[in-house]
C-alpha positions as CSV (number, residue, x, y, z in Angstrom):
1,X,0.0,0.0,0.0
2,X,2.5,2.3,1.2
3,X,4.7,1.6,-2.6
4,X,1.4,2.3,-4.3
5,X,1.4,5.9,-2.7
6,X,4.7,6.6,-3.2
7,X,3.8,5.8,-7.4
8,X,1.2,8.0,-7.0
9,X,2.9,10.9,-5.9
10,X,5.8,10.1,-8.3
11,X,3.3,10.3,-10.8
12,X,2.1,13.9,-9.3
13,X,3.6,16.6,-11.9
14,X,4.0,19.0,-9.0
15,X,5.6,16.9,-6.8
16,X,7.6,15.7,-9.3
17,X,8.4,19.3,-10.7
18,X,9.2,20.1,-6.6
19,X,11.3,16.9,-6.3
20,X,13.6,17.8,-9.6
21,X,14.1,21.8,-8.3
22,X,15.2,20.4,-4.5
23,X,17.6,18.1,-6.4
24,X,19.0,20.6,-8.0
25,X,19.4,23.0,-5.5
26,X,21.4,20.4,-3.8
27,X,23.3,20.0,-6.3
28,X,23.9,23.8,-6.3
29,X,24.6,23.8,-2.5
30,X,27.0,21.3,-3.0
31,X,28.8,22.5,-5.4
32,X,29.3,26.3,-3.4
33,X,29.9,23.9,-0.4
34,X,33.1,22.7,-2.3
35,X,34.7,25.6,-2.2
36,X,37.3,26.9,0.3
37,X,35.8,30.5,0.6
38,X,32.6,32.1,-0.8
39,X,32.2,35.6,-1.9
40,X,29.7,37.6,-0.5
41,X,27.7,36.9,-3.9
42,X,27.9,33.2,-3.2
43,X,27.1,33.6,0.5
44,X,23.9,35.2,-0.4
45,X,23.2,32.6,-3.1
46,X,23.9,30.0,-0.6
47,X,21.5,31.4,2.0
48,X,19.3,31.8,-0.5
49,X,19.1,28.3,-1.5
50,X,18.3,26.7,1.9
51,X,15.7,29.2,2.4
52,X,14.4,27.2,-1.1
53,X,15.0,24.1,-0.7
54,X,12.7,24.3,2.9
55,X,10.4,25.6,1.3
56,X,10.1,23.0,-1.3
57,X,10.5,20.2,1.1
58,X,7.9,21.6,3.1
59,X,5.7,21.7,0.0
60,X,6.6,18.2,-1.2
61,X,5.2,17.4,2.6
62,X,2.2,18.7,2.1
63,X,1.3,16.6,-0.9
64,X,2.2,13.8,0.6
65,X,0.6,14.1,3.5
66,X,-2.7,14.8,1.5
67,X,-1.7,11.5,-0.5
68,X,-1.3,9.5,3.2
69,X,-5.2,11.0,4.1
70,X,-6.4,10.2,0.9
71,X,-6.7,13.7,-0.5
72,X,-5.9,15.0,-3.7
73,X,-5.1,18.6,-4.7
């Protein structure tokens, strides 16, 4: 039951679109996180992306929590 979910959220074009931009903004924060020092630019960016990436984690959340209670948006 609990794989049959996860499909169906996989299969969500939101979620999915949510899932590919926190990838990349991981990729992104690991990429500045390779660095030795970061200008103030890249500081900011960096900030910038955490901030975004919450946010679209907390999102993802919230359409799989309406997925867990049966709901769809």
């Amino acid at each position: 039951m609990q794989n049959d979910r996860a499909e169906t959220m996989s299969d969500d074009p939101e979620y999915s679109r949510l899932h590919q931009e926190h990838r990349d903004h991981e990729a992104k924060l690991q990429a500045l996180a390779q660095k030795a020092r970061l200008s103030e630019e890249e500081e900011l960016e960096e900030k910038r992306l955490k901030k975004e990436k919450l946010l679209l984690k907390d999102r993802m959340e919230a359409i799989a929590r309406n997925y867990r209670e049966g709901v769809t948006h």
